[in-house]
C-alpha positions in Angstrom: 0.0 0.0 0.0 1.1 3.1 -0.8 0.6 6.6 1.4 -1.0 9.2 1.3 -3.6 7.6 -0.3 -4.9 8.8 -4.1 -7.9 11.2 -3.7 -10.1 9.9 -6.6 -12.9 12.0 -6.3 -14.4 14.7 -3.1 -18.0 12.6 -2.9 -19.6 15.4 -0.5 -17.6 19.2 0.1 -19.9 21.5 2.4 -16.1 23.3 3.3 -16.0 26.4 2.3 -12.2 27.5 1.8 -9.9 26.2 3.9 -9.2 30.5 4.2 -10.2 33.3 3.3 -10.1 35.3 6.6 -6.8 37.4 4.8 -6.9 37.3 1.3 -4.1 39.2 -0.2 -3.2 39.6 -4.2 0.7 40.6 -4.3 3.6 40.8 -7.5 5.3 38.3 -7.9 8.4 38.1 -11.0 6.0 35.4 -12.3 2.8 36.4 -12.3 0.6 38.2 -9.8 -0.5 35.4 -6.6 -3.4 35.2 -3.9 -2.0 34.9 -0.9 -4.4 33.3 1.7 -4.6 33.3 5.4 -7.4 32.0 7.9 -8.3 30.1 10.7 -7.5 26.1 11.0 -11.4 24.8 11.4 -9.9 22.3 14.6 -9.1 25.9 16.2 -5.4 27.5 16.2 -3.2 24.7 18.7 -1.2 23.9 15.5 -0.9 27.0 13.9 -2.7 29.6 11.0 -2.7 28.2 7.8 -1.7 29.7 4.7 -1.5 29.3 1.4 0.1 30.6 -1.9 -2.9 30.3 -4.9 -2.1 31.5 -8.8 -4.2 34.2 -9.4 -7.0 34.0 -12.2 -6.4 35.2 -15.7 -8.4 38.4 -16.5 -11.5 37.4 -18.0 -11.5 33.9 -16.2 -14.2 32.8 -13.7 -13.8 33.8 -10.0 -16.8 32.7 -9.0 -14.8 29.6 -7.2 -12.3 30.2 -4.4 -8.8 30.2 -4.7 -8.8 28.0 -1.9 -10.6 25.6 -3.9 -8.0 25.1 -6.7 -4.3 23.6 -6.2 -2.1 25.2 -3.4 1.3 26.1 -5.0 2.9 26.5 -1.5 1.2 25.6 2.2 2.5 26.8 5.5 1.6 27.1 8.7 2.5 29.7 11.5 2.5 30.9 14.9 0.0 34.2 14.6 -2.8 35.5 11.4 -1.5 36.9 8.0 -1.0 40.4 8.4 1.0 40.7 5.2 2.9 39.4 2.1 5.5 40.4 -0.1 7.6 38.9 -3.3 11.2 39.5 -3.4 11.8 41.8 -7.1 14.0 38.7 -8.8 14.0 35.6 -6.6 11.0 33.5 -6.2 10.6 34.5 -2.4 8.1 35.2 -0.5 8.3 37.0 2.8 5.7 36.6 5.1 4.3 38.9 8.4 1.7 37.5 10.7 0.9 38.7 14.4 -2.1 39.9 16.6 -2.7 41.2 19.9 -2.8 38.9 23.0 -6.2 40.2 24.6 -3.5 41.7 27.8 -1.0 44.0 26.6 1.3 42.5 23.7 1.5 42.6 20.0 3.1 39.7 19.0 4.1 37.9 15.6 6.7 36.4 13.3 8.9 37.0 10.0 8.4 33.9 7.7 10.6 33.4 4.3 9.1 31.4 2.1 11.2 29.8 -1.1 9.0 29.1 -3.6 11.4 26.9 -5.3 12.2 24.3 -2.6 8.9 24.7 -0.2 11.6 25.7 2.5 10.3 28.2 5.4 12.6 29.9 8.1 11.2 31.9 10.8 13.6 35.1 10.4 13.5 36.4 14.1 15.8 35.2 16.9 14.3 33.0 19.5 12.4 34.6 22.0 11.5 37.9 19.9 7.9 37.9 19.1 6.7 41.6 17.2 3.6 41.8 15.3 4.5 42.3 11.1 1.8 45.0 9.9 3.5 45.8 6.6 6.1 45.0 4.3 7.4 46.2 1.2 10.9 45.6 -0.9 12.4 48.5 -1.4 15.2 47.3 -3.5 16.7 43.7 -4.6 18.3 43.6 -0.8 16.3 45.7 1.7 12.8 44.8 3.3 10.8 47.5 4.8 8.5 46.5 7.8 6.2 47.9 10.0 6.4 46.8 13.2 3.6 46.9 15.6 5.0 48.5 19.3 5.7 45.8 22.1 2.4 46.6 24.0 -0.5 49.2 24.5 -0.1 49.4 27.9 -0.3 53.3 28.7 -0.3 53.3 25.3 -3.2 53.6 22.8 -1.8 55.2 19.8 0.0 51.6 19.9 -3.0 50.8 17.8 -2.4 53.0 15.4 1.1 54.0 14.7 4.0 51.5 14.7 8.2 51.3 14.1 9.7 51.4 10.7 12.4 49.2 10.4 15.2 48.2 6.8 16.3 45.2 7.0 19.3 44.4 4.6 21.1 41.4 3.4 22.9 40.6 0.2 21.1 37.7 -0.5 17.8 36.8 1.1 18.1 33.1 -0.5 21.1 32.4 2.0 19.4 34.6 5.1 20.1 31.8 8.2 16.4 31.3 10.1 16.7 32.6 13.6 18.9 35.3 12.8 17.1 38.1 12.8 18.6 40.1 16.1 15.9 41.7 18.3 18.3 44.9 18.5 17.8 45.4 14.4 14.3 46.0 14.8 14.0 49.9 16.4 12.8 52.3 14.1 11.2 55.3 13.8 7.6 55.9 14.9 5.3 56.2 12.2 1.6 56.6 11.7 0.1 53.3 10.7 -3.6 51.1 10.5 -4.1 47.9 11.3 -4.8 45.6 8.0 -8.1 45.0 6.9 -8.7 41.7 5.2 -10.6 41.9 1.8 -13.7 40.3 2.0 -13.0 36.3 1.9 -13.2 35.0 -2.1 -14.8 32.0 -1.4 -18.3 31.4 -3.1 -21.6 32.3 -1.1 -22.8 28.6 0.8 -26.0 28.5 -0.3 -26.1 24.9 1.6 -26.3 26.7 5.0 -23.3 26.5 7.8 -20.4 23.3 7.4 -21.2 20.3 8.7 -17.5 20.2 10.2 -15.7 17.5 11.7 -17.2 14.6 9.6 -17.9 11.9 12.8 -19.1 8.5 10.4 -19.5 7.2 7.3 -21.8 4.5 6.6 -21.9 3.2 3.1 -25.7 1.7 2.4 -26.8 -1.8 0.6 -27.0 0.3 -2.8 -24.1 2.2 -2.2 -25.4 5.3 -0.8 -23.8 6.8 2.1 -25.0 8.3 5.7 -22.7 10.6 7.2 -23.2 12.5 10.7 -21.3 15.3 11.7 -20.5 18.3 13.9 -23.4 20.4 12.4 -25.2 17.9 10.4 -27.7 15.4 12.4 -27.6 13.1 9.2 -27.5 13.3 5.4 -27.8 11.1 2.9 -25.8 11.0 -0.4 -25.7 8.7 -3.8 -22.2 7.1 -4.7 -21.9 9.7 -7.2 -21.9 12.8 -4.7 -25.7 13.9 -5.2 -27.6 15.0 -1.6 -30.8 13.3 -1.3 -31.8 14.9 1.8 -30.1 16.4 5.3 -30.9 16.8 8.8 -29.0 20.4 9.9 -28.1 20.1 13.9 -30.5 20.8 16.5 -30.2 23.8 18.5 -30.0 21.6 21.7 -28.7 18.5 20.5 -26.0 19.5 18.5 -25.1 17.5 15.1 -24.9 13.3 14.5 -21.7 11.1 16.5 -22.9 8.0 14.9 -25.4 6.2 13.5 -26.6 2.1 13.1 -28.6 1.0 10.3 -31.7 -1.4 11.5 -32.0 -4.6 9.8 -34.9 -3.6 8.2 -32.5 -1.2 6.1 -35.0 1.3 6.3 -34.3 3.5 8.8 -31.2 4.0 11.4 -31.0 5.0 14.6 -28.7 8.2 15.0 -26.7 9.2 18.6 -26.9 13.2 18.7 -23.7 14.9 20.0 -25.7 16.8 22.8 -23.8 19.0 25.4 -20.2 18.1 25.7 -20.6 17.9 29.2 -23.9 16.7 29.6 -25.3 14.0 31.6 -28.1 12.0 29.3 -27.9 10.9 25.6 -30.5 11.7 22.7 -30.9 9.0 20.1 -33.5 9.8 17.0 -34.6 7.4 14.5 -34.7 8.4 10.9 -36.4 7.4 8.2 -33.8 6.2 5.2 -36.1 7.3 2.2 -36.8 10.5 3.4 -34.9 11.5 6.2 -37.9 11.8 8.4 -37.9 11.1 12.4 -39.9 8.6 13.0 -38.9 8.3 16.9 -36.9 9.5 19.7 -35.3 8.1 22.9 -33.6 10.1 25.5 -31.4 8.2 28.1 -30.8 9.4 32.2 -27.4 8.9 31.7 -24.5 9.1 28.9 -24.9 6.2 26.6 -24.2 5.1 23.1 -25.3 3.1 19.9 -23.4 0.2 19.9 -23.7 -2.3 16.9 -24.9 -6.0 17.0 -26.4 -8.6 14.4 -30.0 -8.2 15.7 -29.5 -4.0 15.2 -28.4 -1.3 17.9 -28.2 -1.2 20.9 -28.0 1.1 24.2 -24.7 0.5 26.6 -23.8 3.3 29.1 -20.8 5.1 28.1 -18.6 8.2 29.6 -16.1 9.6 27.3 -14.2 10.6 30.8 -11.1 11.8 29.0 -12.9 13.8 26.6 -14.7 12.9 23.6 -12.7 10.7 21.6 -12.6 8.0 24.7 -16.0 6.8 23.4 -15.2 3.3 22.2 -16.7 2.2 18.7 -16.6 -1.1 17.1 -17.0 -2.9 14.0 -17.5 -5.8 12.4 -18.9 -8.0 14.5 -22.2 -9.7 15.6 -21.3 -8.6 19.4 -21.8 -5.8 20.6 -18.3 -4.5 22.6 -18.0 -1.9 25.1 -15.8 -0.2 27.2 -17.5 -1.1 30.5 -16.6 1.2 33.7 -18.0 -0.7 37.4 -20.9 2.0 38.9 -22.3 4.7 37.4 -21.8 8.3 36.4 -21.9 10.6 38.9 -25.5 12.6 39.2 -25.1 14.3 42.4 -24.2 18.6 42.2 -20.6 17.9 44.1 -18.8 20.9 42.8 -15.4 19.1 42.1 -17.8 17.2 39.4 -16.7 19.2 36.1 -14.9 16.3 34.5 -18.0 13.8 35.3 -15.6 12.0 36.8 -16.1 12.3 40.8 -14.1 10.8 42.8 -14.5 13.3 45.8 -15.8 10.5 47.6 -19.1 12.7 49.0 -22.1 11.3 50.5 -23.6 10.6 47.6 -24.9 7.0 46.9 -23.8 7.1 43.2 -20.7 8.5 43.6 -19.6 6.2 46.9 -19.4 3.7 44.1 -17.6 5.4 42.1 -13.5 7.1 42.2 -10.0 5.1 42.2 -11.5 1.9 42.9 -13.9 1.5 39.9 -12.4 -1.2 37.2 -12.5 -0.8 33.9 -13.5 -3.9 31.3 -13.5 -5.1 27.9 -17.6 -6.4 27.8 -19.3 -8.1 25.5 -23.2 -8.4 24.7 -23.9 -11.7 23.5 -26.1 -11.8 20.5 -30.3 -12.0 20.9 -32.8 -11.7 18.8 -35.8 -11.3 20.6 -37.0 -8.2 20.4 -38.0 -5.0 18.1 -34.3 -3.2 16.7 -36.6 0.2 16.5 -37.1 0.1 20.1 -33.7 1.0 20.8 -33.2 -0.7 24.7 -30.1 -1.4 27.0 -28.8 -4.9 26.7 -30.4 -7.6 29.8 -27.1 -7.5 32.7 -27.4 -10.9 31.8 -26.2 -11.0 28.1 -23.0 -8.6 29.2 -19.7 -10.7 29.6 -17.5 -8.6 31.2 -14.3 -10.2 29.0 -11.1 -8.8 30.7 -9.6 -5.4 31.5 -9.7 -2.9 29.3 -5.6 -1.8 29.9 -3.3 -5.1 29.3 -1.0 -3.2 31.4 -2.2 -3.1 35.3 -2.6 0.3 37.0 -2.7 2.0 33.8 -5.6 4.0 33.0 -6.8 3.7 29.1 -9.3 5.4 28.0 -11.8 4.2 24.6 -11.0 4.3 21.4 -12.0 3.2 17.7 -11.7 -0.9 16.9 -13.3 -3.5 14.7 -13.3 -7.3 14.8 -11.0 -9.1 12.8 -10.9 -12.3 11.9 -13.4 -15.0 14.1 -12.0 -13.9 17.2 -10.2 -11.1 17.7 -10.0 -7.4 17.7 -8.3 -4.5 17.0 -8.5 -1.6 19.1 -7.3 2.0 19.6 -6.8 3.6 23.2 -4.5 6.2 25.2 -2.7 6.0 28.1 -3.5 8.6 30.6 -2.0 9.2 34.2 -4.8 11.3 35.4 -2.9 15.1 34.8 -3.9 17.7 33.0 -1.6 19.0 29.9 1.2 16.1 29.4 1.4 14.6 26.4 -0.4 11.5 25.8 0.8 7.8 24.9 -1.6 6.3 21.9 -1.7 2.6 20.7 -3.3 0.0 18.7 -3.3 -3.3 19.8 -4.7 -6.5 18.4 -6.3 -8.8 21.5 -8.0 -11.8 21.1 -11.9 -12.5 22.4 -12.0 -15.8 23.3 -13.7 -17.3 26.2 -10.1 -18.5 27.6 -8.0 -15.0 26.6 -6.7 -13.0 29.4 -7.0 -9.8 27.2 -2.9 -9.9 26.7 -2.2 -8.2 23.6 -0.7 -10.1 20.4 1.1 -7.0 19.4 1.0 -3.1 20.0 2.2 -0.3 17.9 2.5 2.8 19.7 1.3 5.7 18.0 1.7 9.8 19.5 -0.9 10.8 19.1 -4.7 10.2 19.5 -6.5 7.5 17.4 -9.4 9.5 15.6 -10.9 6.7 13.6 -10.3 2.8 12.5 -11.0 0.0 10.1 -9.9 -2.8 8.6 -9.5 -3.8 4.8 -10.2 -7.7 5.1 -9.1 -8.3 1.4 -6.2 -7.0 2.1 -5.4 -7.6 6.0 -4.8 -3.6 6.4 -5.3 -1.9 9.5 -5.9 1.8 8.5 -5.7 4.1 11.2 -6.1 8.1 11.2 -4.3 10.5 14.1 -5.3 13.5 15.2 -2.3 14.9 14.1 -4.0 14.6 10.4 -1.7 11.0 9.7 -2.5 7.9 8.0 -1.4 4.8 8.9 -1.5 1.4 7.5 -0.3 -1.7 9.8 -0.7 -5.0 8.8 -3.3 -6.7 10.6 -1.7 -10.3 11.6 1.5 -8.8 13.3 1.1 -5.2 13.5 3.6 -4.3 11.2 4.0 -0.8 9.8 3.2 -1.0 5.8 3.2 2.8 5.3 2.2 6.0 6.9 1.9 9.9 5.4 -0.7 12.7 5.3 -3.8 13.0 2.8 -3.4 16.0 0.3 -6.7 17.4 -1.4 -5.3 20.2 -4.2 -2.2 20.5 -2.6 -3.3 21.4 1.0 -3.0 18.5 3.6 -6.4 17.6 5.0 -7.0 16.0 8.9 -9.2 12.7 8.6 -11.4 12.3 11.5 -13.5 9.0 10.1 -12.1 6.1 8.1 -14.8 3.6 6.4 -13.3 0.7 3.7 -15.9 0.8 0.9 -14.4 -2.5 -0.7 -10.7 -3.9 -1.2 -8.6 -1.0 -2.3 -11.9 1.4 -2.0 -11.5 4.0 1.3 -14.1 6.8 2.6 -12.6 9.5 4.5 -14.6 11.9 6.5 -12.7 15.4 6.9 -12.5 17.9 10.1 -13.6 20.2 7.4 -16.8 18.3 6.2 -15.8 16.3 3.2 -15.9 13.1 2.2 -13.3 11.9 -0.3 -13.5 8.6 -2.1 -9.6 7.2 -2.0 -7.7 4.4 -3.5 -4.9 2.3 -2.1 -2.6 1.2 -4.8 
């Protein structure tokens, strides 16, 4: 297998650009360039991104975004794009970003770009952090910038006047990153506004908000699809990209985590998203024709859809260590579940903002709950009594509780995607945690066997750094493909656990972050988007 994987086709796109929040047109020696900045839709922990666009010919059609055709350069940095300028004879492209803290500092970074080699140095020493509001070449070796002031403490007319500084080298392809000296960058005070973006040039939606962070993909008997997502309950497209119908999010409920297809095939059952803290679960059932509701079941507690042979089912499930702890399984006539002894807490302690008390109150429910509850692999053996539609928590006496869910005792593991493979056995994603708050985490996949006589030990384990977003398996092929929130692709061979190829997914040119991973048929992979598309891929 080879990775990243080929992007055949983008079956659903309700993105709009990837930016657009700074849009910029600047000369370059080649041609004249779009120059695009934004926000990353997963928030700004890994950066801003940017990206370097051709510009249209005259007389072409803008009505798409530049966003939307092949990225000649993508970059990520520190602070916004605040501005952009092409060196007169070398294909260079100098970059300023910065913004205001929300305290007292302006702060931001010098980036050169070569547009030759995709090589980008961050110009100013370590520790130096001003806020770029302008640049302009002034001659073949001098860059002009406008610097914001440190702060605006005492200081208003920081806002609006700023430090002109020259900056000259011989030759800018050869300038050493870091080296940018903090004591070159005084200037004189000059009048100066902050840069407005132009307004985005992405196309109107007319489809409403982005669904977002694409959660599932289910692909239907006639090869239609369902997908949920962050603001999308449900939709339903055709294996050539046409939208039958949609569900947008409730208000109150929030968009779709998952959904389970009935036996009947005509209508599913869908898990809403609901609070991100609360303490009960909404599950609606849709009609597959039409996307109607046909019916509704709220919990007391958190639980989740959980697949079996007979249709879903209801198991009570905490994510505990934050959303992506919710365990989901494939491929398999059992239901499996990440089974924690006691139940959530209910009570008002005030230490309970993690729905995870272990204050050891008064309370009934949470006496039962803390550093003595276990945590197990459990299994609901198959039934089929019963009506599917009625959606009901499994009898305590069809849950096996198997082994423990950490191979490893007095480690704490939270859930994870996994599916079955082969007769027996399973492959699962977790993360270590040690029960603090900001250290880096430990992710694995693991292959365990589910037979009545297994003690859970592991047949192999590849550690991964970080966390397992979504899972499945390719039993044509034996491939274990597994995506990280870091936006990676994996591939591990399922028998042994043996790396076959790993690399990031690149839809016209800019790297996308897969957050749900369905295998259509041998070769033939969905991938769900944290941007809301779904791309139809090929592994050759």
């Amino acid at each position: 297998m080879i990775l990243p994987l080929a992007v055949d086709r983008i079956l659903a796109d309700r993105s709009r650009a990837e930016l657009g929040r700074s849009v910029l047109t600047v000369s370059a020696p080649t041609g004249t360039h779009v120059v695009l900045g934004g926000h990353d839709p997963r928030g700004s922990a890994d950066g801003y991104p940017i990206g370097v666009y051709a510009a249209p010919l005259p007389g072409a059609d803008t009505s798409d975004s530049p966003a939307r055709v092949p990225a000649l350069q993508w970059l990520r940095t520190g602070w916004r794009l605040r501005a952009a300028a092409f060196h007169p004879t070398r294909p260079l492209l100098v970059l300023g970003t910065g913004s205001h803290d929300g305290g007292y500092f302006f702060e931001g970074e010098l980036v050169l770009l070569d547009l030759a080699t995709g090589e980008h140095r961050h110009l100013f020493e370590e520790g130096c952090r001003r806020e770029v509001r302008s640049l302009e070449w002034t001659d073949a070796q001098t860059l002009r910038i406008l610097l914001a002031p440190y702060d605006d403490w005492e200081d208003r007319a920081a806002w609006l006047e700023g430090h002109r500084v020259d900056l000259v080298r011989p030759d800018w392809r050869t300038v050493p990153a870091r080296s940018v000296r903090h004591t070159e960058l005084t200037g004189p005070r000059v009048p100066t506004s902050l840069p407005e973006p132009t307004p985005a040039l992405a196309a109107r939606d007319t489809d409403g908000p982005r669904p977002g962070e694409i959660r599932s993909l289910t692909v239907l008997p006639d090869g239609d699809i369902l997908l949920t997502a962050d603001h999308v309950l449900l939709e339903r497209w055709s294996a050539r990209g046409k939208r039958r119908w949609s569900i947008p999010a409730d208000p109150d409920l929030g968009g779709g985590r998952t959904a389970v297809v009935l036996p009947e095939r005509d209508s599913a059952w869908v898990e809403a998203l609901g609070p991100w803290h609360g303490d009960s679960g909404t599950f609606l059932r849709i009609g597959l024709s039409d996307g109607t509701e046909l019916d509704r079941r709220t919990t007391p507690g958190p639980a989740s859809l959980v697949t079996t042979s007979e249709g879903p089912l209801l198991v009570p499930m905490r994510a505990g260590y934050g959303e992506r702890s919710r365990s989901r399984f494939g491929h398999g006539p059992h239901a499996i579940f990440r089974d924690i002894s006691g139940s959530s807490c209910v009570c008002d302690c005030p230490w309970d903002d993690d729905e995870d008390c272990d204050c050891r109150c008064t309370c009934p429910v949470c006496a039962v709950e803390g550093e003595d509850a276990e945590v197990w692999l459990t299994m609901v053996d198959a039934h089929r009594t019963g009506r599917p539609a009625d959606l009901a928590f499994p009898a305590a006496d069809r849950c096996r509780r198997l082994f423990p869910w950490s191979w490893e005792p007095g480690e704490t593991h939270s859930g994870g995607p996994g599916v079955r493979a082969g007769e027996t056995d399973l492959v699962m994603a977790t993360v270590r945690h040690d029960g603090r708050v900001g250290l880096p985490v430990q992710g694995f996949v693991t292959r365990r066997s589910l037979a009545e006589s297994s003690t859970g030990a592991p047949s192999w384990v590849f550690p991964v750094d970080r966390t397992p977003t979504a899972l499945d398996i390719d039993p044509a092929t034996g491939t274990v493909l597994v995506a990280l929130g870091s936006g990676e692709l994996i591939a591990l061979e399922a028998t042994t656990g043996t790396l076959l190829a790993r690399g990031h997914v690149h839809v016209r040119g800019v790297p996308v972050v897969p957050t749900a991973v369905t295998v259509a048929g041998p070769g033939r992979i969905l991938l769900g988007t944290s941007d809301g598309r779904v791309l139809i891929t090929t592994a050759r």
